[in-house]
KOLDRENZA-592810 format. One record per residue (C-alpha): residue in one letter; x, y, z; residue number from 1. Coordinates in nm, 4 decimals, decimal comma, always signed. Example, Ala and Ser with C-alpha at 12.3 -4.5 7.8 and 13.67 -1.06 7.14 Angstrom:
BEGIN
R  resn        px        py        pz  resi
R     A   +1,2300   -0,4500   +0,7800     1
R     S   +1,3670   -0,1060   +0,7140     2
! end
This chain:
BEGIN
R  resn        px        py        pz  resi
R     X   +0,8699   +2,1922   +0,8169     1
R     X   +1,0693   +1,8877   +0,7031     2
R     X   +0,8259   +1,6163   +0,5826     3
R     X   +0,8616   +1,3772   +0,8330     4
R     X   +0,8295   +1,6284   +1,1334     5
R     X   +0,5134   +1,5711   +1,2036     6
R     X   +0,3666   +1,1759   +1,1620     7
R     X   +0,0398   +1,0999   +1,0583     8
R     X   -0,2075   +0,7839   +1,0464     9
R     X   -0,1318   +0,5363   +0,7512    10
R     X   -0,4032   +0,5900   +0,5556    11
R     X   -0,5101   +0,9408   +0,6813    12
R     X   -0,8636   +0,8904   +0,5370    13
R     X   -0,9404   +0,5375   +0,4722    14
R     X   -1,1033   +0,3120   +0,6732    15
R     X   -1,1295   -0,0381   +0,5844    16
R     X   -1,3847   -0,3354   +0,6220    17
R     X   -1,2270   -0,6888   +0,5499    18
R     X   -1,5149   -0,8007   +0,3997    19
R     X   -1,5466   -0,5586   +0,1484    20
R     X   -1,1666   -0,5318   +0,0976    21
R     X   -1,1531   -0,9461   +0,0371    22
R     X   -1,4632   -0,8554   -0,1953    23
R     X   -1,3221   -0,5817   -0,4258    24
R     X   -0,9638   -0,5948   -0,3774    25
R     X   -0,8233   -0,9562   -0,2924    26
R     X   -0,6204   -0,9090   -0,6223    27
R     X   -0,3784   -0,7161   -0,4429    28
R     X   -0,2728   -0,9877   -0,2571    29
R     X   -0,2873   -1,1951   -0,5481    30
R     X   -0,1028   -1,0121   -0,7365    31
R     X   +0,2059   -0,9625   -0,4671    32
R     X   +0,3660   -1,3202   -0,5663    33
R     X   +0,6692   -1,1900   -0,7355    34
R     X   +0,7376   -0,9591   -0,4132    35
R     X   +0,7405   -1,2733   -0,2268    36
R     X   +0,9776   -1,4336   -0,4756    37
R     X   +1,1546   -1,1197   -0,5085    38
R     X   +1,1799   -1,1337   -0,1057    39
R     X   +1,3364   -1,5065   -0,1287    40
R     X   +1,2109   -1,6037   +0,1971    41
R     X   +1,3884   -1,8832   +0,4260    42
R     X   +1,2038   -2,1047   +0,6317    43
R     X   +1,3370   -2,0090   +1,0050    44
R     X   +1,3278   -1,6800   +0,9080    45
R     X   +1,1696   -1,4024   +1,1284    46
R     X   +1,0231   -1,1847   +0,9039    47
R     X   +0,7711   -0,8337   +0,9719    48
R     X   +0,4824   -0,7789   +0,7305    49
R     X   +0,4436   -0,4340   +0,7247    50
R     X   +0,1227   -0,3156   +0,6776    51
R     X   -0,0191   -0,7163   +0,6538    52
R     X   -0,4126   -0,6420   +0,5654    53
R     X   -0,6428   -0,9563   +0,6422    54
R     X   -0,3262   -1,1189   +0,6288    55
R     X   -0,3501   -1,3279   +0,2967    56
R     X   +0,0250   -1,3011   +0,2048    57
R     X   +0,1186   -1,3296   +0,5649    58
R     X   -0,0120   -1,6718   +0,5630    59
R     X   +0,1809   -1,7154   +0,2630    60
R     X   +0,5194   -1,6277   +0,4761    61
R     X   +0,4556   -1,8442   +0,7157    62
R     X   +0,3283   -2,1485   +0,4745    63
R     X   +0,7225   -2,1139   +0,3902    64
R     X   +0,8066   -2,1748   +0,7070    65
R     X   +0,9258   -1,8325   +0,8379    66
R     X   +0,8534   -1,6664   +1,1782    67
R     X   +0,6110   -1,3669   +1,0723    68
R     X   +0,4424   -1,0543   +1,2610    69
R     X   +0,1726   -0,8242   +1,0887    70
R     X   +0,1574   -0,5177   +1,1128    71
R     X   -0,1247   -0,2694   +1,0342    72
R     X   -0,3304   +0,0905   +1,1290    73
R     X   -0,6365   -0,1227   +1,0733    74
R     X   -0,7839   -0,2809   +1,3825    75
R     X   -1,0594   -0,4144   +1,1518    76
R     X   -0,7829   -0,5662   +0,9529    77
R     X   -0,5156   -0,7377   +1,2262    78
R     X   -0,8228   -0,9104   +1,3631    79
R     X   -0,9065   -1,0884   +1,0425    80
R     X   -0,5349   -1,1542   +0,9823    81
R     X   -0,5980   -1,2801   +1,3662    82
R     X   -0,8962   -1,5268   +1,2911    83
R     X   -0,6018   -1,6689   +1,0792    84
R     X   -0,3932   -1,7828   +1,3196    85
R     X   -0,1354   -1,4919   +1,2451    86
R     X   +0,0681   -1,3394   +1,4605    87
R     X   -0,0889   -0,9706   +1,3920    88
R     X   -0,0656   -0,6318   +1,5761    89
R     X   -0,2110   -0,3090   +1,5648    90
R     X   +0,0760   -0,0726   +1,4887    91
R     X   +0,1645   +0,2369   +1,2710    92
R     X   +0,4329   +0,1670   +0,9501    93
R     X   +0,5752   +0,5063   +1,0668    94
R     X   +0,5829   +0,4556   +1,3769    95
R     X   +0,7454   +0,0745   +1,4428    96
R     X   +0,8154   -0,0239   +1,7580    97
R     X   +1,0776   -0,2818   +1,7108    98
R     X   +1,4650   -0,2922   +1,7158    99
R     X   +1,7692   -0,5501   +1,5404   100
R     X   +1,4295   -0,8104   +1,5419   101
R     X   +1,3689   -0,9096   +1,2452   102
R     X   +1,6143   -1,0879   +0,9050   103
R     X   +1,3251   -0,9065   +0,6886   104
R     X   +1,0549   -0,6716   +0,6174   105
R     X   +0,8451   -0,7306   +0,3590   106
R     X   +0,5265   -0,5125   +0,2386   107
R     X   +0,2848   -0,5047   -0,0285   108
R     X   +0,0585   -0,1970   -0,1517   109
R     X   +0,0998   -0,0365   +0,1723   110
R     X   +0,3829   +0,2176   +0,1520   111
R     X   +0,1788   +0,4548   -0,0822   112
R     X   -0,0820   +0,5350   +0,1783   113
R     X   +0,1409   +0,6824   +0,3616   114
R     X   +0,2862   +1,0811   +0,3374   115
R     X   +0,6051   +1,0257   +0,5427   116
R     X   +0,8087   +0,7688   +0,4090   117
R     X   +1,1454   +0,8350   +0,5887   118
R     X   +0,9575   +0,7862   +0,9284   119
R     X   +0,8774   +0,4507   +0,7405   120
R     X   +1,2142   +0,4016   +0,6636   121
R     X   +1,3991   +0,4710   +0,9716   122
R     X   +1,1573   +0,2597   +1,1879   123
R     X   +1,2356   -0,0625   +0,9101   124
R     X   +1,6092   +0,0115   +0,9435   125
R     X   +1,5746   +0,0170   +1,3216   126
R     X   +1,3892   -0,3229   +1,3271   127
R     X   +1,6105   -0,4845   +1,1016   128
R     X   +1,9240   -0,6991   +1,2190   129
R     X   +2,2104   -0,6456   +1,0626   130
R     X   +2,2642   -0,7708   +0,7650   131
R     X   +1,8372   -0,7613   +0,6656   132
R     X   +1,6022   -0,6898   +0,3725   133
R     X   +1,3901   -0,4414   +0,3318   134
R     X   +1,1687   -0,5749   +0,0429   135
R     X   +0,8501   -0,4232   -0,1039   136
R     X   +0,6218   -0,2874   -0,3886   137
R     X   +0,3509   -0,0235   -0,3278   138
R     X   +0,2094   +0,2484   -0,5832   139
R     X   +0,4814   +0,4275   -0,8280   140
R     X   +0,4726   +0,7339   -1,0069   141
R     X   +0,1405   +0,7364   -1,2439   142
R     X   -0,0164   +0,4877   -1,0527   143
R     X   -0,3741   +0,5170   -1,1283   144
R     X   -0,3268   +0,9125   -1,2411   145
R     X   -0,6697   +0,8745   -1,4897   146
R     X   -0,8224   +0,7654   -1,1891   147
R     X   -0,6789   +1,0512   -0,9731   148
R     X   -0,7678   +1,3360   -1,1825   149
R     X   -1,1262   +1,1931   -1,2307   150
R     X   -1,1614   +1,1941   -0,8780   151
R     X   -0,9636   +1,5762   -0,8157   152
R     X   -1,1930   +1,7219   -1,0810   153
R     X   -1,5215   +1,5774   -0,9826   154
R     X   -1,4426   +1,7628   -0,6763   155
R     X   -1,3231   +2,0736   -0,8350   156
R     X   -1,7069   +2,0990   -1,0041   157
R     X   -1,8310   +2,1421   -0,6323   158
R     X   -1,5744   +2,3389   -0,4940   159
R     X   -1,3554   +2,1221   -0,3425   160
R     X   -1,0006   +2,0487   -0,3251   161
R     X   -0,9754   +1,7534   -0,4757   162
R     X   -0,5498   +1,7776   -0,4566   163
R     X   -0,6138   +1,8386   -0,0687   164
R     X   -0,7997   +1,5379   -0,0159   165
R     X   -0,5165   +1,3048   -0,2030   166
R     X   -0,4101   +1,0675   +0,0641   167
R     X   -0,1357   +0,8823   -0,1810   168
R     X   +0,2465   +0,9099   -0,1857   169
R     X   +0,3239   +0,8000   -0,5328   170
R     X   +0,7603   +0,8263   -0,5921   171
R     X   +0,9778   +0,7854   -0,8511   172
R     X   +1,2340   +0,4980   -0,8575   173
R     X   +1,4955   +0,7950   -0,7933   174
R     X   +1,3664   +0,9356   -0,5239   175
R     X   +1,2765   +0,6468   -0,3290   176
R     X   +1,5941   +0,5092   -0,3951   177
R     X   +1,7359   +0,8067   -0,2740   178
R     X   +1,5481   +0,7733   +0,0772   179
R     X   +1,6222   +0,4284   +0,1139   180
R     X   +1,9736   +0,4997   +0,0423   181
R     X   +2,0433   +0,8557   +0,2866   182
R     X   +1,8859   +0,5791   +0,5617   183
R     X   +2,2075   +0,3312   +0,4567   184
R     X   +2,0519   +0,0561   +0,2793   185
R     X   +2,1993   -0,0338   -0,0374   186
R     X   +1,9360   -0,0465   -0,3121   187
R     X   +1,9402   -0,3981   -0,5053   188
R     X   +1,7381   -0,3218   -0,7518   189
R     X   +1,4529   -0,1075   -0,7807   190
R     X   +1,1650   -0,0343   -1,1036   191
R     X   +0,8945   +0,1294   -1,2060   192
R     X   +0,6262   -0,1266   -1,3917   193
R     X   +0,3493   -0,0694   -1,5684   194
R     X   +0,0594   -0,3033   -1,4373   195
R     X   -0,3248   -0,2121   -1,6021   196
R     X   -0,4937   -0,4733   -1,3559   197
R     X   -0,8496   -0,5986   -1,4578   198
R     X   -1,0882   -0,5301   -1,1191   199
R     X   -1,2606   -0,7729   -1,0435   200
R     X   -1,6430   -0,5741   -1,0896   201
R     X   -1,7263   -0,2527   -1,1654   202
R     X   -1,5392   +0,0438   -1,0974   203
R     X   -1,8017   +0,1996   -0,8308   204
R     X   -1,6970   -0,0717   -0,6302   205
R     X   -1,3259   -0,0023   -0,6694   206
R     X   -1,4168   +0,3979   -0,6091   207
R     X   -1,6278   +0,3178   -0,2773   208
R     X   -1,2735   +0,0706   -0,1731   209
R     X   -1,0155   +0,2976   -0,1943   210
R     X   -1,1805   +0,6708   -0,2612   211
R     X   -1,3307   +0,7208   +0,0825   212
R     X   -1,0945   +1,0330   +0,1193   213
R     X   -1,2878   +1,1615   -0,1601   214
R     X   -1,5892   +1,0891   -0,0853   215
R     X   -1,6397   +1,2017   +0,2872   216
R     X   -1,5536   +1,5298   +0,1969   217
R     X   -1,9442   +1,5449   +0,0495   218
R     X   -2,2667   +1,4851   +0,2107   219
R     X   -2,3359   +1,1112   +0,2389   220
R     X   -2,6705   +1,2048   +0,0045   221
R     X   -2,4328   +1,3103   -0,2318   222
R     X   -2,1886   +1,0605   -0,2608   223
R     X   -2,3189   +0,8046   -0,4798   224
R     X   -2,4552   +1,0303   -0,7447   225
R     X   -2,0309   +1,1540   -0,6839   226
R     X   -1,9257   +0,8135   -0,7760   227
R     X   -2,1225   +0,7824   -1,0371   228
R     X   -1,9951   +1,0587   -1,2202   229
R     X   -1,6357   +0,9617   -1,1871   230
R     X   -1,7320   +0,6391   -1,3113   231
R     X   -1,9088   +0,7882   -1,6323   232
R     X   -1,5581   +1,0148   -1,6551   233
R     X   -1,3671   +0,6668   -1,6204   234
R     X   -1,5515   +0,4862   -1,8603   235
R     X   -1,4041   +0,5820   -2,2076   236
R     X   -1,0803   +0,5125   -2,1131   237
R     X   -1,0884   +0,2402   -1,8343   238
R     X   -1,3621   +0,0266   -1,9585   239
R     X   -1,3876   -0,1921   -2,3062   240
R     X   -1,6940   -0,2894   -2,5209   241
R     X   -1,7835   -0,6021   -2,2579   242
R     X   -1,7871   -0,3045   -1,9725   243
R     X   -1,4649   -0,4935   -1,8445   244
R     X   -1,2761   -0,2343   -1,6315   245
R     X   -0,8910   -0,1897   -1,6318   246
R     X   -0,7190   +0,0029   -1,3705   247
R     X   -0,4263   +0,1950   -1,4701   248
R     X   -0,1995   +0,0732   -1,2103   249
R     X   +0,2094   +0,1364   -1,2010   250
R     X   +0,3959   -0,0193   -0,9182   251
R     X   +0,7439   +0,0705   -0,7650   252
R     X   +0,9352   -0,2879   -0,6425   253
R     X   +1,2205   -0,2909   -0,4534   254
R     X   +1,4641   -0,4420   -0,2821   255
R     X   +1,7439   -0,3099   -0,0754   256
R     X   +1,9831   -0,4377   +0,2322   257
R     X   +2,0979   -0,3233   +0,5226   258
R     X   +2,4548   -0,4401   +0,5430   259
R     X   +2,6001   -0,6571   +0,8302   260
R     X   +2,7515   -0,4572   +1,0797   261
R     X   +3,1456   -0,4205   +1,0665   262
! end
């Protein structure tokens, strides 16, 4: 079965409170500035944030001036963005509903929670006018892999397929530029970059953010002494002498076009 034959949820088996998210992880957002530069926005523009969170860089967009709609799986999410004063919706990134709307689309660490990126593609193609952008950076190859194989072999100890439960799409710079290109888009410029990224606690709390995939496949009563093991796993290599913790992050940024029409 071709891999985008059959669609499925963005983050297959995450679920996400904004609370905890702004808590643990608000240096994602943070940390997607030179996506936004990268994305040159232009106030007037109408731009779609594709998969927009609590909508912290959305606000950003439209700071600038531009005409922006959020998109994202998480209900929990678009009504934060909401509480904002964004313009957000409740909508699939494989599964847009949009057509020849938008100058841009623009996402941050989205694009690697989801397993069929060609749906993703298509339906950014389709909502694009002609000539548009199609800007973005999510999760590269060897994004977090220390973290990954802690996690995968943890769960291998009770059983458990650990590779099953992976809910990440993490591509080359080849073979997303490959997709982006069989969909027409001409590729920019595209990279792989190294980014370790200092958390901003401990790595439990990192683990219990993004992990939940992992995690639910044990018995609640389990989980924590679970987490706690990866952690101890983690430690020698993702922690230093202050019990500062690194996370071995590697990013894919794009940007591509899709040409004006002839």
């Amino acid at each position: 079965m071709p891999e985008d034959a059959k669609k499925s949820p963005d983050a297959t088996s995450q679920s996400w409170n904004p609370e905890t998210y702004a808590r643990n992880a608000r240096f994602v957002a943070e940390l997607g500035a030179p996506v936004v530069e990268l994305l040159a926005p232009r106030a007037g523009e109408r731009i779609l944030d594709l998969g927009c969170g609590d909508g912290a860089l959305t606000l950003k967009l439209k700071s600038l001036g531009c005409d922006v709609v959020g998109v994202d799986s998480s209900a929990a999410q678009v009504l934060a963005a909401r509480k904002l004063g964004l313009d957000a919706r409740v909508m699939r990134a494989d599964d847009l509903e949009y057509g020849t709307e938008f100058d841009a689309v623009f996402s941050n660490a989205v694009l690697h929670w989801i397993k069929h990126p060609d749906a993703v593609i298509t339906g950014v193609w389709r909502a694009l006018r002609s000539p548009g952008r199609f800007v973005g950076e999510f999760g590269g190859h060897g994004n977090i892999a220390t973290i990954k194989k802690a996690l995968v072999d943890a769960l291998a100890r009770r059983g458990l397929d650990g590779e099953a439960a992976n809910p990440w799409y993490y591509p080359t710079a080849e073979e997303y530029s490959e997709r982006l290109a069989k969909a027409g888009f001409r590729v920019r410029s595209i990279a792989l970059i190294p980014r370790p990224t200092e958390l901003p606690g401990d790595m439990v709390a990192w683990l219990e953010t993004f992990g939940e995939s992992f995690t639910r496949l044990l018995p609640p009563t389990e989980r924590a002494a679970f987490i706690a093991e990866v952690q101890g796993m983690l430690r020698p290599q993702l922690s230093d002498a202050a019990g500062k913790w690194t996370a071995d992050y590697v990013r894919l940024r794009f940007a591509a076009e899709k040409p004006a029409a002839p």
